[in-house]
C-alpha positions in Angstrom: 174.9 -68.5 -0.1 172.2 -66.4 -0.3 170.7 -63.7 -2.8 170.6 -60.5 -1.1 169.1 -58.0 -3.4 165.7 -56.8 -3.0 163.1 -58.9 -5.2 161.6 -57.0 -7.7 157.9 -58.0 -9.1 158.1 -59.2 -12.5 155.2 -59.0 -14.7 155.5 -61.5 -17.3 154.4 -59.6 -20.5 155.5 -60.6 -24.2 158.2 -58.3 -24.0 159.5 -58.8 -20.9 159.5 -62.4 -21.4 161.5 -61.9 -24.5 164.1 -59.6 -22.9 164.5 -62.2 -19.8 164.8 -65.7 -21.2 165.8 -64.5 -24.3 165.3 -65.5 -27.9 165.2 -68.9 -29.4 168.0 -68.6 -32.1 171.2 -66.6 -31.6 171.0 -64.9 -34.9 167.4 -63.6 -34.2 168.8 -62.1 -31.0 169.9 -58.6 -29.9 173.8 -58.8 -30.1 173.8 -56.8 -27.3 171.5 -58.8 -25.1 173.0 -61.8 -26.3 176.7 -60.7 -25.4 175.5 -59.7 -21.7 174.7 -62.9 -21.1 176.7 -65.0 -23.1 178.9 -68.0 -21.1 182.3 -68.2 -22.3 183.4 -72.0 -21.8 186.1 -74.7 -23.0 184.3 -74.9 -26.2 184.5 -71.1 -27.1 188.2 -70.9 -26.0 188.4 -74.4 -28.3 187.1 -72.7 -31.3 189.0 -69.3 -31.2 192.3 -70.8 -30.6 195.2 -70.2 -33.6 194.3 -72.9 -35.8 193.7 -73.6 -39.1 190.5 -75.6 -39.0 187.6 -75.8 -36.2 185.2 -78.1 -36.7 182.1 -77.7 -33.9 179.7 -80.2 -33.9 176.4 -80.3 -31.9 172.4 -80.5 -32.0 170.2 -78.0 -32.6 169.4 -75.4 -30.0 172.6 -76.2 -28.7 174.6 -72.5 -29.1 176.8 -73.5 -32.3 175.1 -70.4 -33.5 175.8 -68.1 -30.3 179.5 -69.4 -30.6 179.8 -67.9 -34.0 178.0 -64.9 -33.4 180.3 -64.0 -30.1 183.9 -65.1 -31.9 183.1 -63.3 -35.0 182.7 -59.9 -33.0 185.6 -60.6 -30.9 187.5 -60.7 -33.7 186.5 -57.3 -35.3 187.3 -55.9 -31.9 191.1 -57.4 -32.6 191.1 -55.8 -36.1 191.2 -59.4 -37.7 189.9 -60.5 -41.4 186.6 -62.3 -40.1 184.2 -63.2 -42.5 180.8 -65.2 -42.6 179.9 -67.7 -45.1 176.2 -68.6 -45.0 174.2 -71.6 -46.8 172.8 -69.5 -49.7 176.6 -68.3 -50.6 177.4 -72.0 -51.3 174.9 -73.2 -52.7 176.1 -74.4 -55.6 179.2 -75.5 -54.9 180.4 -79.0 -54.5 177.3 -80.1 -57.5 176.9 -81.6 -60.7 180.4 -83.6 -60.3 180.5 -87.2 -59.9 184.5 -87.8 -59.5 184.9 -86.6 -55.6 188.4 -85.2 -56.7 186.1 -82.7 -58.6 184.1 -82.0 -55.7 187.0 -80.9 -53.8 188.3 -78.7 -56.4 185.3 -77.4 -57.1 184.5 -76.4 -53.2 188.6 -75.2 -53.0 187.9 -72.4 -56.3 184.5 -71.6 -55.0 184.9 -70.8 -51.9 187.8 -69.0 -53.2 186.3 -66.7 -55.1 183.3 -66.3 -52.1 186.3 -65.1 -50.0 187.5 -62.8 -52.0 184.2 -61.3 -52.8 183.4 -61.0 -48.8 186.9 -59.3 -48.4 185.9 -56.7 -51.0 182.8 -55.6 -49.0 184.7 -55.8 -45.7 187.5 -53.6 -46.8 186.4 -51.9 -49.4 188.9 -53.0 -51.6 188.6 -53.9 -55.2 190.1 -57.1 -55.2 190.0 -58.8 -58.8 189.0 -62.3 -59.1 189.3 -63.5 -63.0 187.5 -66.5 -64.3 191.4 -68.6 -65.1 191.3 -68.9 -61.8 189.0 -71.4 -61.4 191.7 -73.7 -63.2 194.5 -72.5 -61.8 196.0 -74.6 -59.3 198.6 -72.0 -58.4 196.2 -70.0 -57.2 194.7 -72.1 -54.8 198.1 -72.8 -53.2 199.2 -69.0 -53.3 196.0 -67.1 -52.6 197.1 -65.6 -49.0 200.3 -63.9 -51.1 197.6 -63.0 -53.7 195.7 -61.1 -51.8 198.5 -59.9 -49.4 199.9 -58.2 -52.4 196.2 -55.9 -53.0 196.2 -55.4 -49.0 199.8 -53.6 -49.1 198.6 -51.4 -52.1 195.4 -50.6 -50.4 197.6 -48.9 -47.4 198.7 -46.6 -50.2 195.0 -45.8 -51.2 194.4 -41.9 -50.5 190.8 -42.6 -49.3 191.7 -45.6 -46.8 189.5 -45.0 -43.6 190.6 -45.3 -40.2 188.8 -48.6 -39.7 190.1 -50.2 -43.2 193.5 -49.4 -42.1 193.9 -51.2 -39.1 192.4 -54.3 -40.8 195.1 -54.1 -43.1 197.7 -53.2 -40.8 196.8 -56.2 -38.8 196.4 -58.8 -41.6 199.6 -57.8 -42.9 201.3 -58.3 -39.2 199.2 -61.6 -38.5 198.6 -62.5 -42.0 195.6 -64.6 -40.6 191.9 -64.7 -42.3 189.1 -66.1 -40.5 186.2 -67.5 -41.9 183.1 -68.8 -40.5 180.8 -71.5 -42.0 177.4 -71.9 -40.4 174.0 -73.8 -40.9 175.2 -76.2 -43.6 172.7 -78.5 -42.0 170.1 -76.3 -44.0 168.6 -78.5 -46.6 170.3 -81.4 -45.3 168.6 -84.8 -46.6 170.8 -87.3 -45.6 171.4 -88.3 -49.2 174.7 -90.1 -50.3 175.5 -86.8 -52.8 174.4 -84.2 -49.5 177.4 -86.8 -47.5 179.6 -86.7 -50.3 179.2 -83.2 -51.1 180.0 -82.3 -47.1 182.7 -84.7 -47.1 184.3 -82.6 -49.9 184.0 -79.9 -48.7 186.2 -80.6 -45.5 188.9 -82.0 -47.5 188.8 -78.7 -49.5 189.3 -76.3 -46.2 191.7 -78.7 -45.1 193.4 -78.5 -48.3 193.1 -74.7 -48.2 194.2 -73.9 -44.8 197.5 -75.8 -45.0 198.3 -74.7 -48.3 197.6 -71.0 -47.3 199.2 -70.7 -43.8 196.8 -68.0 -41.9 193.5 -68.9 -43.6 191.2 -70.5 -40.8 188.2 -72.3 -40.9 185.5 -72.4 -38.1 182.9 -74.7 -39.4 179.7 -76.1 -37.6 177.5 -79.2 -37.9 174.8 -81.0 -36.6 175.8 -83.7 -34.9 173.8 -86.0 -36.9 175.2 -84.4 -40.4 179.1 -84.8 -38.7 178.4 -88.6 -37.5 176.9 -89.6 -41.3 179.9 -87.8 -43.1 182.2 -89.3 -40.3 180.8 -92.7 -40.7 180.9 -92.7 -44.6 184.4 -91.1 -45.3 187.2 -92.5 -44.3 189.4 -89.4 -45.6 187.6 -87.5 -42.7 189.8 -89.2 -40.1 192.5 -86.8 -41.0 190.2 -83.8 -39.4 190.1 -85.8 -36.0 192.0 -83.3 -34.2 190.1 -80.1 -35.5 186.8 -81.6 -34.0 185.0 -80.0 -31.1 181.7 -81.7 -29.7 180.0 -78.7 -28.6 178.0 -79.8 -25.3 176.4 -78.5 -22.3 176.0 -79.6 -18.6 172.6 -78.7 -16.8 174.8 -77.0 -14.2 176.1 -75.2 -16.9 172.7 -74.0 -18.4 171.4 -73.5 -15.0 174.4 -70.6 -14.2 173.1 -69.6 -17.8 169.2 -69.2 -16.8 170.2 -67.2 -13.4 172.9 -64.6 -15.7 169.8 -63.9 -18.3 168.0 -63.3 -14.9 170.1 -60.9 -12.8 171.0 -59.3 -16.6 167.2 -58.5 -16.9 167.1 -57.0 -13.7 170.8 -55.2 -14.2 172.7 -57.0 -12.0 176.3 -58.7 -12.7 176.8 -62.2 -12.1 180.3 -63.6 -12.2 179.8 -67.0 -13.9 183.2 -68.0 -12.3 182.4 -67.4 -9.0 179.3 -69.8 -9.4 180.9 -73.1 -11.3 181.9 -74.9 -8.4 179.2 -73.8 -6.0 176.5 -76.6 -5.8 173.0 -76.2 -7.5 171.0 -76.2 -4.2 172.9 -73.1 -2.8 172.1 -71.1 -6.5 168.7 -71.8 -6.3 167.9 -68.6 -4.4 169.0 -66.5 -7.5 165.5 -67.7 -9.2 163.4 -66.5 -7.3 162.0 -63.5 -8.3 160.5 -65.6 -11.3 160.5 -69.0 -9.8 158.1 -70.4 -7.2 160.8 -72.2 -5.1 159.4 -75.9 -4.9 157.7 -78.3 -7.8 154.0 -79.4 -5.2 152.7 -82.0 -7.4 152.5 -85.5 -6.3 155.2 -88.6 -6.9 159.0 -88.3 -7.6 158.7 -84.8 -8.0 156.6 -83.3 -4.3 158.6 -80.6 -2.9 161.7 -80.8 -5.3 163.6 -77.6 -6.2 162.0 -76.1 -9.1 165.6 -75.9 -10.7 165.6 -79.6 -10.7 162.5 -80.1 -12.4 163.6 -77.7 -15.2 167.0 -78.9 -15.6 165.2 -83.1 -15.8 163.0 -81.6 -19.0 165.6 -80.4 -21.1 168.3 -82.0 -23.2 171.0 -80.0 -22.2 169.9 -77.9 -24.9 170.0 -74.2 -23.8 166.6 -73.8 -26.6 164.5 -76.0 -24.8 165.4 -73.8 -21.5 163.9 -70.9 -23.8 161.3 -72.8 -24.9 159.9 -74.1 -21.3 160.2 -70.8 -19.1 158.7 -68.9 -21.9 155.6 -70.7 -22.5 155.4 -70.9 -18.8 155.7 -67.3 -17.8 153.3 -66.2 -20.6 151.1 -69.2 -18.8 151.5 -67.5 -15.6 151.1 -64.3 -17.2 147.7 -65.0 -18.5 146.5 -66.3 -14.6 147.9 -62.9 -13.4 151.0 -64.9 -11.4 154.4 -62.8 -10.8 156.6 -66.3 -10.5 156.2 -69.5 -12.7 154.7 -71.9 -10.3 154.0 -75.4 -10.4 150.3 -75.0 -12.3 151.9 -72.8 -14.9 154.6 -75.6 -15.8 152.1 -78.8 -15.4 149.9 -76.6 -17.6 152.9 -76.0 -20.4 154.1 -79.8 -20.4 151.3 -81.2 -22.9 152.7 -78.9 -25.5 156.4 -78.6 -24.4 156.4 -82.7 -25.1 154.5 -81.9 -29.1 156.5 -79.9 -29.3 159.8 -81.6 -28.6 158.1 -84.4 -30.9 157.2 -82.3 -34.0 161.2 -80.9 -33.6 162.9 -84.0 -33.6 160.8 -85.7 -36.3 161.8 -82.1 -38.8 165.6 -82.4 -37.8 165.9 -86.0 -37.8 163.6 -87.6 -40.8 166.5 -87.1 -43.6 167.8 -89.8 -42.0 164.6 -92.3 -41.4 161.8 -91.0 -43.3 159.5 -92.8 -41.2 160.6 -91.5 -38.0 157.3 -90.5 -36.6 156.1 -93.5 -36.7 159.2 -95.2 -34.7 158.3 -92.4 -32.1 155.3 -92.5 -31.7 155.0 -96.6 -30.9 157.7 -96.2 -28.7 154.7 -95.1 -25.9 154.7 -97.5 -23.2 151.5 -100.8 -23.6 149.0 -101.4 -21.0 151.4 -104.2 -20.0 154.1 -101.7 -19.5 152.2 -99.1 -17.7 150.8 -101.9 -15.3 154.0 -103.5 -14.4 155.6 -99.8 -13.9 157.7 -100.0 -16.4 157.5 -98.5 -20.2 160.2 -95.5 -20.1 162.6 -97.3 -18.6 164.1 -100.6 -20.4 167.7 -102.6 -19.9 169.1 -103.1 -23.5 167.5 -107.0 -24.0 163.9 -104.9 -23.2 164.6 -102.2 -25.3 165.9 -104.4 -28.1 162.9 -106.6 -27.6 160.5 -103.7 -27.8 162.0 -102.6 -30.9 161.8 -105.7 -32.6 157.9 -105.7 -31.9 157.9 -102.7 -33.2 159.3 -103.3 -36.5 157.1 -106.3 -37.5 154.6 -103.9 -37.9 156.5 -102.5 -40.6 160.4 -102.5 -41.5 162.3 -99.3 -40.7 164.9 -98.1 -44.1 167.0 -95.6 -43.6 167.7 -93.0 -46.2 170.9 -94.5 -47.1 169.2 -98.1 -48.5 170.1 -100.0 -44.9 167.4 -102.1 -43.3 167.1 -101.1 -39.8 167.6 -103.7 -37.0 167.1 -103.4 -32.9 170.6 -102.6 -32.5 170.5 -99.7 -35.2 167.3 -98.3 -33.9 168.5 -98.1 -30.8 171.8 -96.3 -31.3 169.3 -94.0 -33.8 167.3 -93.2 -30.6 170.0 -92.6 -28.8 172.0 -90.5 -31.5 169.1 -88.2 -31.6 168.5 -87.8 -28.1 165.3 -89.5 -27.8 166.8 -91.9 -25.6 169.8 -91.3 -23.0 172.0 -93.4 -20.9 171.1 -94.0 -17.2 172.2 -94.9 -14.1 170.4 -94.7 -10.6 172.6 -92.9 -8.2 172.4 -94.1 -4.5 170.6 -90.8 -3.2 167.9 -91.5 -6.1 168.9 -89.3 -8.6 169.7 -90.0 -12.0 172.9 -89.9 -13.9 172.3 -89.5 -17.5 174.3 -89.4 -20.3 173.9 -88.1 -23.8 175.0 -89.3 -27.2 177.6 -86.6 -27.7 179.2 -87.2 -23.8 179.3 -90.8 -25.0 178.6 -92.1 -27.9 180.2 -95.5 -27.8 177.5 -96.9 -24.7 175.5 -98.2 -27.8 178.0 -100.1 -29.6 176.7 -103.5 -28.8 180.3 -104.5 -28.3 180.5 -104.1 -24.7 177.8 -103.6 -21.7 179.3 -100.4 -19.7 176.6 -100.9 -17.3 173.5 -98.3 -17.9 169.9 -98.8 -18.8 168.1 -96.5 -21.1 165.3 -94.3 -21.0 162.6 -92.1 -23.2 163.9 -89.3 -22.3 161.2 -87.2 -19.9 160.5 -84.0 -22.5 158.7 -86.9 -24.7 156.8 -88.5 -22.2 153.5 -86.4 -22.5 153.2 -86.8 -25.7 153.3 -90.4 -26.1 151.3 -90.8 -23.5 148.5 -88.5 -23.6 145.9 -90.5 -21.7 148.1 -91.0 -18.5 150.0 -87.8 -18.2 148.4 -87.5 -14.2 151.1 -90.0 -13.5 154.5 -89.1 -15.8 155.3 -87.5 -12.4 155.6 -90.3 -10.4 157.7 -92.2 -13.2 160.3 -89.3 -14.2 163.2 -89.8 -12.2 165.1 -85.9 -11.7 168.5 -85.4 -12.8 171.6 -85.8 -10.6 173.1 -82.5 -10.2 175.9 -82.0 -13.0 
């Protein structure tokens, strides 16, 4: 399979780099640019489906934002009720209380009267909302009548625009409100009142949506926030069903990487087409930015540049962003037309900080002394002599751990003493760690938290190893970076 459209010189300025690789956060992005090359997958068709509560769960830089932003405007384009609930509209809710029955009622009249207020400004419609409703448990159960009743008036309202019309007409067919609940992860501290406070709060959509038959909920969490709450409420296993782990595979993100590419040069490409076709035989649609081999030394001389990128990422479609842009501004500044090998090796150091100084911010809520658990998880002399130091069966790893922590005992914000066995499923939870096994051709298949998140149990050995995962290495190894090449295995094609 080959690409046969003319290559076009691409000069690597701010801008351009901007409009081709696109922008770090969904919301900070063109809707536009970010609808032309957008992936629709399982997890999108997951979340739009006819049902009352959608719970997608995922890391950072993941797309739960994307998601959103794409489902939301597909549903304006079907006329529907669709409204956004962001972090600063809630809060206060679910506060001050101490009985969690409380909680829940005070998330169920709250978010209540938010949704009445956001269907005012969508419609235009003067929708009262009186204060005895906060204590009135009839309204909670009746509020899709309620408002159904103001929505039949408002087709009777002389003024009524074309557009406020056929939202009516189409609530009043479908009788179906959507609303969207996004970066509740904001402020998160990983206190027993932020876990109660979420935990309340899905017991109050649940509530809502099956009293009020039409009122949906698409709600999204950090994987981290979701396993705490999970982990801590046994009420939640009633919202087993409405859970969608929202994951990537690097073929996935690689068929992502070449549609920003041939959008930027105003091509189509029919994700379809590609899904089955293997890696190797996409390859050629890089090229008018990528060099086509990696021609440093060690596991990584003459590899497919595709395979290098898609080993330093953690199937995170951000820290795609985040590599090819610092690169191509790298090669911009050596007056380069394709990202080539220097311009990567020269982006690594800082890619690694980087991916550091992130996971330390999302994840120290949880362990306040994080950093430090990082940062002595670089490899000893002894390590780096024998070979070995990224790579560790679970008796090493365990072993390493415990060395680590008679330096100093690890507490997590909850009160618990760490042990081995909980530092390591920590590691692995946050993705410094993953799940590997050496394929027979050499490769390496590697598995993630959310694709698995039983291997760490301790109750059963399913047969992988574990490693630092390779977009940490440079960092904790700052005086030996010459040879992370030659001790990074690549990724299996997946």
């Amino acid at each position: 399979m080959s690409n046969m459209h003319t290559e076009q010189i691409i000069t690597f300025t701010d801008e351009v780099v901007s409009k081709l690789f696109g922008k770090e956060a969904a919301e900070d992005e063109d809707f536009d640019r970010l609808q032309s090359y957008y992936i629709k997958s399982r997890t999108h068709e997951r979340l739009t489906a006819n049902l009352p509560l959608r719970i997608l769960v995922g890391h950072k830089g993941i797309g739960k934002s994307a998601i959103f932003t794409i489902a939301r405007h597909e549903d304006k384009e079907k006329n529907y009720v669709s409204l956004l609930i962001r972090p600063d509209d809630i809060a206060n809710l679910g506060k001050d209380e101490e009985d969690f029955d409380a909680i829940i009622r005070s998330w169920k009249t709250g978010l209540l009267q938010i949704i009445t207020h956001k269907i005012c400004e969508c419609i235009h419609l003067q929708l009262p909302y009186h204060q005895e409703h906060q204590d009135n448990g009839r309204f909670v159960t009746q509020f899709l009548p309620y408002v159904k009743q103001f929505f039949q008036k408002k087709l009777n309202d002389i003024g009524i625009t074309d557009t406020d019309r056929l939202v009516v007409e189409t609530f009043l067919r479908t009788n179906r409100i959507i609303v969207y609940v996004d970066d509740l992860d904001r402020g998160w501290e990983s206190k027993k009142a932020d876990i109660r406070r979420i935990s309340a709060l899905l017991n109050a959509v649940r509530d809502l949506s099956n009293d009020n038959k039409g009122l949906q909920f698409r709600i999204s969490l950090r994987t981290d926030v979701f396993y705490l709450v999970r982990t801590s409420d046994e009420s939640t296993d009633k919202i087993g069903d409405a859970v969608i782990w929202h994951n990537w595979t690097n073929h996935e993100i690689l068929l992502l990487l070449i549609k920003r590419i041939e959008t930027y040069l105003g091509r189509g490409f029919d994700v379809d087409k590609y899904r089955k076709v293997q890696q190797r035989n996409l390859a050629t649609f890089l090229s008018p930015v990528f060099e086509k081999n990696f021609t440093d030394t060690g596991k990584w001389e003459n590899k497919p540049m595709y395979v290098i990128l898609m080993s330093l990422i953690r199937k995170r479609p951000r820290d795609l962003v985040k590599l090819c842009n610092a690169a191509a501004k790298c090669a911009y500044e050596n007056y380069k037309n394709k990202i080539d090998t220097d311009s990567l090796k020269a982006v690594f150091v800082n890619y690694s900080h980087d991916r550091i100084q992130d996971t330390v911010n999302e994840y120290r809520s949880e362990l306040k002394d994080i950093e430090r658990l990082l940062l002595n998880m670089k490899p000893s002399s002894k390590e780096r002599n024998s070979g070995k130091g990224y790579v560790y069966t679970t008796t090493e790893l365990h072993a390493k751990l415990n060395n680590i922590m008679q330096r100093g005992l690890f507490v997590f914000t909850n009160g618990k003493v760490a042990t081995a066995q909980s530092l390591h499923h920590f590691l692995y939870k946050i993705n410094f760690i993953t799940a590997r096994k050496e394929l027979e051709d050499g490769f390496i298949d590697r598995k993630y938290f959310e694709e698995n998140n039983y291997l760490t149990s301790g109750i059963a050995d399913f047969g992988y190893d574990w490693e630092i995962h390779p977009a940490f290495r440079w960092a904790l190894s700052p005086d030996d970076i010459s040879n992370i090449p030659h001790s990074v295995g690549l990724s299996a094609d997946n």
